[in-house]
C-alpha positions as CSV (number, residue, x, y, z in Angstrom):
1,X,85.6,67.8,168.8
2,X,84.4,68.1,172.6
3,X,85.1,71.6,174.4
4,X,86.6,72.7,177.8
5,X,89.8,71.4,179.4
6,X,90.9,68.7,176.7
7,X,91.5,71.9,174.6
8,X,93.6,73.4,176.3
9,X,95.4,71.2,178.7
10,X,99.1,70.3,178.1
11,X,99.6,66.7,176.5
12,X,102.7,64.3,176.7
13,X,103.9,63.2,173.9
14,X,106.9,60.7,172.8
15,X,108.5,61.5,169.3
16,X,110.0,57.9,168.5
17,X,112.2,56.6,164.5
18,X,114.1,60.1,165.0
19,X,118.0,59.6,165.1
20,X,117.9,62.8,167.5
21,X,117.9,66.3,168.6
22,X,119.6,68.2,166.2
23,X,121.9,70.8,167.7
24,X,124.5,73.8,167.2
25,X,127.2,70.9,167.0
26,X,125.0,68.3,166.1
27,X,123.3,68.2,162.9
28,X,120.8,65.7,161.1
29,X,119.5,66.6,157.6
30,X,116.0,66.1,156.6
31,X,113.0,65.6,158.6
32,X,115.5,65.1,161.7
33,X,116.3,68.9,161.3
34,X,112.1,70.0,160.8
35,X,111.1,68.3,163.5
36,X,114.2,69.6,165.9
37,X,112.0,73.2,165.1
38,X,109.0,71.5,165.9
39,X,109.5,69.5,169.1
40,X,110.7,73.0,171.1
41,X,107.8,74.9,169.9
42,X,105.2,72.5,171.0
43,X,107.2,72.2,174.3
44,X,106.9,75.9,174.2
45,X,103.3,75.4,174.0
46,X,103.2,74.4,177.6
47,X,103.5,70.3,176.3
48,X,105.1,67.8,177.8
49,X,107.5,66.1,174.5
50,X,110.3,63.2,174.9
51,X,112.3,62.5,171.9
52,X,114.0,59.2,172.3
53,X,117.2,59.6,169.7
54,X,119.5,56.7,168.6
55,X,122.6,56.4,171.0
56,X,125.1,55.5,168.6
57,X,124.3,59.1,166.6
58,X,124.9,61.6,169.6
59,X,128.5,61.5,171.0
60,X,128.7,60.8,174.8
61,X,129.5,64.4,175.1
62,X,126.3,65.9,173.8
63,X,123.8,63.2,175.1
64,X,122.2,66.5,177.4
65,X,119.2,65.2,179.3
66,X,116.7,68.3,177.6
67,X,117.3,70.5,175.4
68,X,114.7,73.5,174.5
69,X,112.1,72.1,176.6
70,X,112.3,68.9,175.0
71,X,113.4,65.7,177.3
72,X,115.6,64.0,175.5
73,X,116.4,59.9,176.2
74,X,118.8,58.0,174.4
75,X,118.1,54.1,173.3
76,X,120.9,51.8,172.1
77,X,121.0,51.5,168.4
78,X,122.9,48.6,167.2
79,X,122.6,47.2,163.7
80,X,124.5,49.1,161.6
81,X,123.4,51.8,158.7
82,X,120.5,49.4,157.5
83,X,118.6,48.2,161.1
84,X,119.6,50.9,164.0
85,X,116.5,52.5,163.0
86,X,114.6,49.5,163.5
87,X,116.4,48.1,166.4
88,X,116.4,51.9,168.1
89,X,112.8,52.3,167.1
90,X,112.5,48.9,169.3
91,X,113.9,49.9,172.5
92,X,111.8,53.1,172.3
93,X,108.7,51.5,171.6
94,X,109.5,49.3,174.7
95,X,110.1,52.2,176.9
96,X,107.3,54.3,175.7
97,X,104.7,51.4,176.1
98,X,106.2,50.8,179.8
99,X,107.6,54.0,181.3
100,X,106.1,56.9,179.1
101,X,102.1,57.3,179.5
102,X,102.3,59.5,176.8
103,X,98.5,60.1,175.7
104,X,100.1,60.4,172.0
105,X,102.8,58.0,170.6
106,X,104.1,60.1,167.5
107,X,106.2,58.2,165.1
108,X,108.4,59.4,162.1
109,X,108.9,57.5,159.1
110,X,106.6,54.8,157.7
111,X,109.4,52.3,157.8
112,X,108.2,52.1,161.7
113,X,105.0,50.7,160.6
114,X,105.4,47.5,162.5
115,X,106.0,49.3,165.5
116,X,103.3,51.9,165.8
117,X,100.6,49.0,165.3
118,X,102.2,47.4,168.4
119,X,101.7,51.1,170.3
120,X,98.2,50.9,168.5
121,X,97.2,47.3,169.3
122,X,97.9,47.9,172.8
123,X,95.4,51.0,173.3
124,X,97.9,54.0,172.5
125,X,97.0,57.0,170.6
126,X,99.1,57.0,167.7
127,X,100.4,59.4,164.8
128,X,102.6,58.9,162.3
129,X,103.9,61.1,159.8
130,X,104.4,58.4,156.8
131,X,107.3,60.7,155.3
132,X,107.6,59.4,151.8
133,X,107.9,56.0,150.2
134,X,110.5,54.4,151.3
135,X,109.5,51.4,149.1
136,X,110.6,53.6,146.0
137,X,114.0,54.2,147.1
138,X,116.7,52.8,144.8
139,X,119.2,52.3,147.5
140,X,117.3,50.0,149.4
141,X,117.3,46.4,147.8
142,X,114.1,44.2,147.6
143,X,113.6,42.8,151.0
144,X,113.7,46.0,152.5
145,X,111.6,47.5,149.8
146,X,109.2,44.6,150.6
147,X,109.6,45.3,154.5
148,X,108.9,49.1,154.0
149,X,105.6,48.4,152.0
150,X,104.5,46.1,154.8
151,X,105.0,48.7,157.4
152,X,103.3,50.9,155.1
153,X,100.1,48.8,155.0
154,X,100.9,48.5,159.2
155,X,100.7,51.8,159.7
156,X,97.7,52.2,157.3
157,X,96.0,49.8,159.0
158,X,96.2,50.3,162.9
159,X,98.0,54.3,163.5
160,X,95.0,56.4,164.9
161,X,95.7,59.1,162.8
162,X,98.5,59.5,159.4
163,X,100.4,63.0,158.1
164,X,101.4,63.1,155.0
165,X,104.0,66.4,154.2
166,X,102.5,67.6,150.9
167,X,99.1,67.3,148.8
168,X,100.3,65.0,146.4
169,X,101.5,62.6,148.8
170,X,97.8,63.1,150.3
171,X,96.6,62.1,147.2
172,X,98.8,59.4,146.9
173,X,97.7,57.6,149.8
174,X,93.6,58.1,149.3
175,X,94.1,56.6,145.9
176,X,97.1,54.0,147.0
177,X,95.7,52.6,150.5
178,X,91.9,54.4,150.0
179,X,93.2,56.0,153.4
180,X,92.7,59.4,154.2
181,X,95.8,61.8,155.6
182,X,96.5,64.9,157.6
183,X,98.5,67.3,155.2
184,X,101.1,69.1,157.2
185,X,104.3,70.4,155.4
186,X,107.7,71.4,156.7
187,X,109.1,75.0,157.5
188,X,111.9,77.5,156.6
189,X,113.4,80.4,157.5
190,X,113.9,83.6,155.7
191,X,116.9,84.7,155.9
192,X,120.2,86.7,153.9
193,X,124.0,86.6,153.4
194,X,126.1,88.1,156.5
195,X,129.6,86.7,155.7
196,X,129.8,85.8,151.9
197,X,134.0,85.6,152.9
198,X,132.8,81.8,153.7
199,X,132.5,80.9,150.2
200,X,135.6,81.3,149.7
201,X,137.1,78.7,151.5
202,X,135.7,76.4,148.5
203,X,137.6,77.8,146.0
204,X,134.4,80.2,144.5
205,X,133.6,83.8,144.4
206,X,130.0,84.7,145.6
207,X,127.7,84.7,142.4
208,X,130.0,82.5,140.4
209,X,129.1,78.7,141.2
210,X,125.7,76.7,141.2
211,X,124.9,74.7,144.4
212,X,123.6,71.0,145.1
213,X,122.8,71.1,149.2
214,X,121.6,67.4,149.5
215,X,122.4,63.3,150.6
216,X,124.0,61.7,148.1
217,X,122.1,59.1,147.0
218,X,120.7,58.3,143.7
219,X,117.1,59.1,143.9
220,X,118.3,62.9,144.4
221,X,120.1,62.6,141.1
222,X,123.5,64.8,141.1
223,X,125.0,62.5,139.0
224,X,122.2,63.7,136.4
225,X,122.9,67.3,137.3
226,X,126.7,67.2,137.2
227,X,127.0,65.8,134.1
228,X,124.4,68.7,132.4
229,X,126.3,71.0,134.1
230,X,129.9,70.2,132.3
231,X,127.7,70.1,129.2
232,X,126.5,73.6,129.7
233,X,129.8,75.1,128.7
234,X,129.4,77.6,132.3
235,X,132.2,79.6,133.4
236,X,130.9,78.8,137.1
237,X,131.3,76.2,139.2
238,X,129.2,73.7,140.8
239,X,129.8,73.1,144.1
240,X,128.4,69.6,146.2
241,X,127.5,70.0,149.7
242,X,126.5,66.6,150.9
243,X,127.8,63.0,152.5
244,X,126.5,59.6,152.1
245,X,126.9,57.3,154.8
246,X,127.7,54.2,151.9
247,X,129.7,53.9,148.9
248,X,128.0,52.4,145.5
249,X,128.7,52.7,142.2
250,X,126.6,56.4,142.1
251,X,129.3,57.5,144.4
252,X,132.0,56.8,142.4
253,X,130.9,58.2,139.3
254,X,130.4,61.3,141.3
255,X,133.9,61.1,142.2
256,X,135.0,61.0,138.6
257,X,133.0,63.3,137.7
258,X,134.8,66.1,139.9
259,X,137.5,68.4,139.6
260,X,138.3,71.6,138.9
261,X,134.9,72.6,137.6
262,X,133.0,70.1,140.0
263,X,133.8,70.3,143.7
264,X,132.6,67.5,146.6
265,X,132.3,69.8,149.7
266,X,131.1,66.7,151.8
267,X,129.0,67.1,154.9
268,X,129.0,70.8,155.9
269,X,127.7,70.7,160.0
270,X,128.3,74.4,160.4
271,X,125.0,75.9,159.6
272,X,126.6,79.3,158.8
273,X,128.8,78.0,156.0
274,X,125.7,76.1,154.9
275,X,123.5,79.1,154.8
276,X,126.3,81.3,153.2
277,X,126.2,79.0,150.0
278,X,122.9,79.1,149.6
279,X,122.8,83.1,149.8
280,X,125.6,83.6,147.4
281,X,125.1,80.9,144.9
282,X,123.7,81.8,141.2
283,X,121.7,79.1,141.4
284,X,120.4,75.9,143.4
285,X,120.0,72.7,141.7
286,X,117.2,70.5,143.4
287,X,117.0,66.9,142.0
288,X,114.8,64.7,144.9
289,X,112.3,62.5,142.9
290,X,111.3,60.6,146.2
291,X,109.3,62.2,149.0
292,X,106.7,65.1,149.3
293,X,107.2,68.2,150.4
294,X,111.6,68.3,151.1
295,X,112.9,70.0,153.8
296,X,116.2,71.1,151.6
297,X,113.7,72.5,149.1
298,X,112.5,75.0,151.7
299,X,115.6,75.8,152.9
300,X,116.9,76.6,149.2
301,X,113.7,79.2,149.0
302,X,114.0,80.9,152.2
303,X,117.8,82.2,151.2
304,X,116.6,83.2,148.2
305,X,118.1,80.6,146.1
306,X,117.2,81.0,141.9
307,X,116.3,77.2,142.1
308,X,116.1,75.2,139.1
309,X,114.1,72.0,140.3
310,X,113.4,68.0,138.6
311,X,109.9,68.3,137.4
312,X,107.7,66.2,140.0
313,X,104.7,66.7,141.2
314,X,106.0,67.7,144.7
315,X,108.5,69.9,143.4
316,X,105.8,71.4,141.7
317,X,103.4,71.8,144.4
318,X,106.3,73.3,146.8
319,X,108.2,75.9,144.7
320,X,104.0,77.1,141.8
321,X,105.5,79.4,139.6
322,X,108.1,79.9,141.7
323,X,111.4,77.9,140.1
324,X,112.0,76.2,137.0
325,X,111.4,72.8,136.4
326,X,113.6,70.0,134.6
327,X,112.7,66.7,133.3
328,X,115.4,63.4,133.7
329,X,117.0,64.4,130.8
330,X,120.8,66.2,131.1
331,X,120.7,67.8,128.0
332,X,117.9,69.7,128.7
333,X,119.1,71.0,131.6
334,X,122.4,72.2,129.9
335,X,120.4,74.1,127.7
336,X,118.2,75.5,130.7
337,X,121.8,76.3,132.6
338,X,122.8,78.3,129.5
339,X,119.3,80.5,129.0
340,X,119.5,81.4,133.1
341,X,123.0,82.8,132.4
342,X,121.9,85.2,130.1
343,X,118.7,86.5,131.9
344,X,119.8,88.3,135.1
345,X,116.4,89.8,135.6
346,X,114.7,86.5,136.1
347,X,117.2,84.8,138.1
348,X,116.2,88.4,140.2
349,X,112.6,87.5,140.0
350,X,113.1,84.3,141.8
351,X,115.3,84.8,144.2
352,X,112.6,86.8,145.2
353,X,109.9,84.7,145.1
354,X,111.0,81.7,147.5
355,X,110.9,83.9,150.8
356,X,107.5,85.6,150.1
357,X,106.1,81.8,149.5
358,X,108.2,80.6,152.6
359,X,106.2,83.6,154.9
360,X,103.3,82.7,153.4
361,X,103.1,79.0,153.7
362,X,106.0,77.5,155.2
363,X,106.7,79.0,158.8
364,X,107.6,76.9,161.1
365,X,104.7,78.6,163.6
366,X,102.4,78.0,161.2
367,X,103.8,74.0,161.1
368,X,104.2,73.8,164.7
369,X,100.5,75.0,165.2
370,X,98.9,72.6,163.3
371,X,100.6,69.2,164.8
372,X,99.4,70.9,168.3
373,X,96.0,71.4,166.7
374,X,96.3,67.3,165.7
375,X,97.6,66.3,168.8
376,X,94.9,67.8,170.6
377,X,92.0,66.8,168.5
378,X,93.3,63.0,168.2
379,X,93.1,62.9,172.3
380,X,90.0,64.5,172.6
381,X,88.1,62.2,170.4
């Protein structure tokens, strides 16, 4: 890497495929919400960053101009649940090429394949961070599983420079594409119950329900955990936070799976409530198969969460000896929900564990630090 000014000047760089800045009133799960902690701290940094966000997710209201540092421009997004994305991710590529000179074109989300080799083909310096397979998802049918794989190879092909979010999905890529990756995870914060009374307005008692904090889709697999749950024979409850933005089949066996011992929260926006049911829940149940290293994950080990997690390889990689892992099989799980009940001292232990890993791997300094490290090395080559 050359030395002197391109080390240390600020760059400008254009963040496009996010739906937007997420805010105190405004709130995107996922990758939206890690790299809403990562834009500000590289504009912190002294850079110059533009997030272009989808128009039709940001009320008129809250379409601010900047917000921590970060410009903030807003693209029309028609299309519907299954192409704003791809249409948004359009306009922004067509602003960025013309009006942007950013000397890095950072997209999100391999799906945007197509549309970074246009940035690429044209002379631009551009990242990616691949986030997952999206070809693997089963809620996508198989054009767009076809589409998603041919961005994949797109992005493969022509981005300057790819980020993969966990080891495994490193690995992944080397031995799927023979393409070697940056590995940059996600971050969390640490942090502890201040207002347990907010539990409470979900029909629970601190301590007494288990927690699922997640989309509902089927790759995550609550219908898998519910039903292992009722089969447990626990006292507690089990409570849902989490929205879908269709309706399938999954959905409504979900909704005929709850009741009095299963409770659908829906979407929770206020982060507070959110964070108060991870700090007073016995225990988290994580079921993501898809992806690498998942941003709800983190979140469930910085508030201390016991977390009981499907046994993948990312899962794995995030939580090391840190949680307990289940395979796709219900009845195992009931039998794992019944031996945590009866071991207080390691459901202790592991709440413990998650913020000491978190601190020591998973800051969001530490994450923010190593994209401006990449950024700066991919424009001084």
């Amino acid at each position: 890497m050359s030395t002197g000014s391109a080390e240390t000047r600020p760059l400008r760089v254009g963040m496009l495929g996010l739906y937007g800045m997420t805010m105190p009133n405004l709130h995107f799960t996922g990758f939206e919400t890690g790299f809403g902690e990562i834009a500000p701290r590289l504009a912190a940094m002294g850079h110059d960053v533009v997030m272009y966000c989808r128009r039709g997710s940001v009320p008129p209201q809250m379409r601010v101009p900047e917000y921590k540092g970060v410009r903030l421009i807003y693209v029309p997004s028609p299309g519907g649940k299954n192409f704003s994305g791809l249409i948004s991710t359009f306009f922004a590529t067509l602003h960025a090429l013309t009006s942007g000179r950013y000397q890095i074109f950072f997209f999100v989300n391999v799906g945007m394949g197509h549309h970074a080799a246009l940035c690429r083909l044209l002379g631009r310096k551009v990242i990616m961070n691949v986030n997952g397979l999206d070809w693997t998802r089963a809620k996508w049918g198989p054009v767009a599983k076809w589409y998603f794989l041919s961005a994949a190879h797109s992005a493969v092909k022509f981005c300057t420079e790819l980020v993969t979010d966990a080891e495994a999905m490193r690995q992944f890529y080397l031995d799927r594409f023979s393409k070697e990756t940056t590995m940059i995870a996600y971050g969390a914060y640490v942090e502890s119950s201040t207002n347990p009374e907010l539990v409470r307005q979900f029909g629970v008692e601190p301590n007494e329900y288990y927690l699922i904090a997640s989309r509902l889709i089927p790759e995550n697999h609550a219908d898998l955990i519910v039903e292992a749950f009722l089969a447990s024979g626990s006292s507690r409850r089990l409570l849902i936070a989490g929205g879908a933005n269709y309706d399938s089949p999954f959905h409504a066996r979900l909704r005929e799976l709850s009741g009095e011992k299963v409770i659908l929260c829906g979407h929770i926006d206020d982060q507070d409530v959110v964070k108060e049911l991870h700090c007073n829940c016995f225990a988290y149940l994580h079921g993501h198969s898809v992806g690498g290293t998942n941003p709800s994950l983190l979140k469930a080990m910085g508030f201390g969460n016991c977390i009981l997690a499907l046994d993948t390889v990312f899962n794995r990689e995030v939580l090391a000896d840190g949680g307990l892992f289940f395979p796709r099989d219900a009845g195992v799980l009931a039998a794992m929900i019944g031996e945590i009940e009866g071991e207080p001292a390691r459901v202790a232990e592991l709440r413990r564990m998650g913020p000491a890993r978190i601190q020591a791997n998973y800051t969001w300094e530490k994450i923010a630090g190593q994209y401006d490290s990449l950024f700066r090395e991919v424009v001084a080559r």
